[in-house]
C-alpha positions in Angstrom: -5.8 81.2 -43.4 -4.7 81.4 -39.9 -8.3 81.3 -38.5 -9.2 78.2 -40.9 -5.8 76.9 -39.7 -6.6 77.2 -35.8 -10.2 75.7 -36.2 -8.5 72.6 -37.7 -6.5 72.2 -34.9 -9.7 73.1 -32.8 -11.6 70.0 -34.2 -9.0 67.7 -34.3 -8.4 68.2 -30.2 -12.2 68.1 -29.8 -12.8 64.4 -32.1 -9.9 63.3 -30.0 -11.2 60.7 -27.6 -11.8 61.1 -24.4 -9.3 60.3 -21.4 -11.0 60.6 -17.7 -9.5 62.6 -14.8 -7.4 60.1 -12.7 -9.0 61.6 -10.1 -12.5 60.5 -11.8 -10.9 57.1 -12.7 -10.0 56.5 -8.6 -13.9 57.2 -7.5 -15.2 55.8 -10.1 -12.9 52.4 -10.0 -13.0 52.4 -6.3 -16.5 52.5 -5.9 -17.1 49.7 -8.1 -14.3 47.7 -6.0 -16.1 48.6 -3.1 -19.4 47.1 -4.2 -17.9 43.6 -5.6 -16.3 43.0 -3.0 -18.9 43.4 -0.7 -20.6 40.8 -3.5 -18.0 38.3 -2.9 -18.2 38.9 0.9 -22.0 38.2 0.8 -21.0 34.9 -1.5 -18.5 33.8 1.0 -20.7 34.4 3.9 -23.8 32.1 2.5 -21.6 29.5 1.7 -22.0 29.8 -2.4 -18.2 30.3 -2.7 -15.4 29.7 -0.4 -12.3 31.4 0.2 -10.3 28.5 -0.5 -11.8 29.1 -4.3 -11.3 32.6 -4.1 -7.4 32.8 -2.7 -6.3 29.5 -2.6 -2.4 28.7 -2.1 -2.2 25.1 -2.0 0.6 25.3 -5.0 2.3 28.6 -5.0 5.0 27.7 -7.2 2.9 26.7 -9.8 0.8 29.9 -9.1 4.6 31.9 -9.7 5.4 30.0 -12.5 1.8 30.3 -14.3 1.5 34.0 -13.4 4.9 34.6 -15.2 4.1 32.6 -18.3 0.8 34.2 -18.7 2.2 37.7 -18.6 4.9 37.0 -20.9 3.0 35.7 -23.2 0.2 38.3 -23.4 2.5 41.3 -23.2 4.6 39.5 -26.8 1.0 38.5 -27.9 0.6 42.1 -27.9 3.3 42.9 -29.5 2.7 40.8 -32.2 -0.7 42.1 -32.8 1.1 45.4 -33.0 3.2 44.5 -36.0 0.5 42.8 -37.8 -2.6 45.1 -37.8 -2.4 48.1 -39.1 -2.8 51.6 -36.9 -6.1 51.7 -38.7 -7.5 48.5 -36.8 -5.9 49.8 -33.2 -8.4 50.9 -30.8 -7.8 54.8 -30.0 -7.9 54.3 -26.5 -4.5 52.2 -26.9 -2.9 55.1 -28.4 -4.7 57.9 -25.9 -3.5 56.0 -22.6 0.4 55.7 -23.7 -0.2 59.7 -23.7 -0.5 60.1 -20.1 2.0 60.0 -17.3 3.5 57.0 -15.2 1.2 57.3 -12.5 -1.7 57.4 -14.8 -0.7 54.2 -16.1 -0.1 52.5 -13.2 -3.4 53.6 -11.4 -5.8 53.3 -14.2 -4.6 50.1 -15.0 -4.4 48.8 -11.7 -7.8 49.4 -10.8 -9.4 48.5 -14.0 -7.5 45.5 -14.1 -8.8 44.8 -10.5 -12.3 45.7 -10.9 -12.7 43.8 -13.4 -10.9 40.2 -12.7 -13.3 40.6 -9.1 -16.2 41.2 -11.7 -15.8 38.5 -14.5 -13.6 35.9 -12.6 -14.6 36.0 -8.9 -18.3 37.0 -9.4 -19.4 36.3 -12.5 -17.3 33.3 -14.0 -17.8 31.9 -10.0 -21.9 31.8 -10.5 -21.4 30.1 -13.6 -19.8 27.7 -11.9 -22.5 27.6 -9.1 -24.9 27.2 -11.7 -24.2 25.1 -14.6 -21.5 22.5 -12.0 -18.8 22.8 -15.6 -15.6 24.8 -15.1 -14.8 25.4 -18.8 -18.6 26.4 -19.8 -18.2 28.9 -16.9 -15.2 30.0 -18.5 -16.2 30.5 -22.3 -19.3 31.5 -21.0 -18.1 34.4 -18.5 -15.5 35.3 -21.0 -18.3 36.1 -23.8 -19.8 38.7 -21.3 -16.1 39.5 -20.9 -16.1 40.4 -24.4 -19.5 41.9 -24.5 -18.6 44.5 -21.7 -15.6 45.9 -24.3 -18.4 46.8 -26.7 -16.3 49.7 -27.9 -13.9 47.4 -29.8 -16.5 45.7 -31.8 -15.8 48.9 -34.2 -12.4 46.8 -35.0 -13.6 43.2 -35.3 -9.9 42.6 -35.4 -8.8 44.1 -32.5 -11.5 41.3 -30.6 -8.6 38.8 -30.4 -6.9 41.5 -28.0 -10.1 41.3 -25.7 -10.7 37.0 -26.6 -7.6 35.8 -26.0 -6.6 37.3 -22.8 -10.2 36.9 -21.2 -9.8 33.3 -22.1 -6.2 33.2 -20.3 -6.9 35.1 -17.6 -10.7 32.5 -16.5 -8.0 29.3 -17.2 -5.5 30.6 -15.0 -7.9 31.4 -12.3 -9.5 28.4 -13.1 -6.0 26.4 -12.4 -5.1 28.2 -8.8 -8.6 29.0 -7.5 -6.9 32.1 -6.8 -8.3 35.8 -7.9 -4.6 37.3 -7.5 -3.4 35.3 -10.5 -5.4 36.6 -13.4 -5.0 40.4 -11.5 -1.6 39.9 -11.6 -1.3 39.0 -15.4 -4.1 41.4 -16.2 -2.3 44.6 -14.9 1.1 43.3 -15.9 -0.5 42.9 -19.6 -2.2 46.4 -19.7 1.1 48.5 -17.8 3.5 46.3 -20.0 2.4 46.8 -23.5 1.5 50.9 -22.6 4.9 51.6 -21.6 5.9 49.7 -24.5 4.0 52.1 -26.6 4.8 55.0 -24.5 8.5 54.8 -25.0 8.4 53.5 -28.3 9.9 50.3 -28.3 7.1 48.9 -30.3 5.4 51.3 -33.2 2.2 51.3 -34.8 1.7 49.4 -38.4 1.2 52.2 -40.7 -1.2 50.5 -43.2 0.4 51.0 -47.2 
């Protein structure tokens, strides 16, 4: 009994997913900074993209008051997803993350917000733009691959609108200041805010009856 007992708890570690060192996560995440924003140097120095489109501050109030909207909004939107899908339909990496410590958090989200509003919004959602001359196609359109690069999540069709929405928020907003440190900003504060909120238990997952 004990040894059926202990293999149990054996498997259920081992099916557990995955959560990378944060030491991997800072090389990894790094490196990959490293080589977009040598991308976007290359893009500024040929003239395909400027920095006035890349950190623009021609309305920083509006910037401030956008930036604090946006991650107000997504954090409740999160919330509310929270109450309304079932723990079934949550992603396990939502659940795996809020296990670590405050430093984990911060880090992993930090860079992976980072890495990837230089990757979608200043790279990708910018060529777009290069190419096709229409803002909101580039948007939808870099906001599909957006969605294509969180395959995991298609395993929860559901759980899409928690990749849709904000991807759609975040090429808008940097679409409105021409300024990559708006969508970070809301990205990171969207990721670290609803974590902690699961972390400390101020929101709880659905049980489904």
């Amino acid at each position: 009994m004990g040894k059926e007992m202990k293999k149990t708890e054996q498997l259920q570690v081992h099916n557990k997913p995955a959560v990378p060192r944060l030491k991997d996560v800072a090389i990894g995440y790094v490196s990959l900074l490293f080589i977009c924003s040598a991308a976007l140097f290359v893009f500024v120095q040929m003239d395909m993209v400027s920095m006035q489109r890349l950190l623009a501050f021609e309305t920083p109030l509006l910037m401030v008051f956008l930036v604090l909207g946006c991650s107000i909004g997504l954090i409740l939107f999160g919330v509310l997803m929270t109450y309304l899908v079932p723990e079934e339909y949550i992603h396990e990496s939502n659940k795996e993350y809020a296990n670590q410590s405050l430093c984990y958090i911060f880090i992993f989200m930090s860079l992976a917000g980072l890495f990837e509003e230089l990757l979608f919004r200043g790279i990708i959602q910018n060529l777009l733009y290069i190419v096709l001359d229409e803002k909101w196609v580039a948007i939808l359109a870099s906001s599909a691959l957006f969605v294509a690069f969180h395959f995991s999540y298609f395993k929860t069709p559901i759980m899409l609108l928690n990749i849709v929405i904000p991807s759609l928020l975040f090429g808008s907003l940097y679409g409105a200041t021409d300024n990559l440190i708006a969508p970070v900003i809301v990205h990171v504060a969207m990721n670290v805010g609803v974590t902690l909120l699961f972390k400390y238990k101020v929101i709880v997952l659905k049980k489904d009856k």
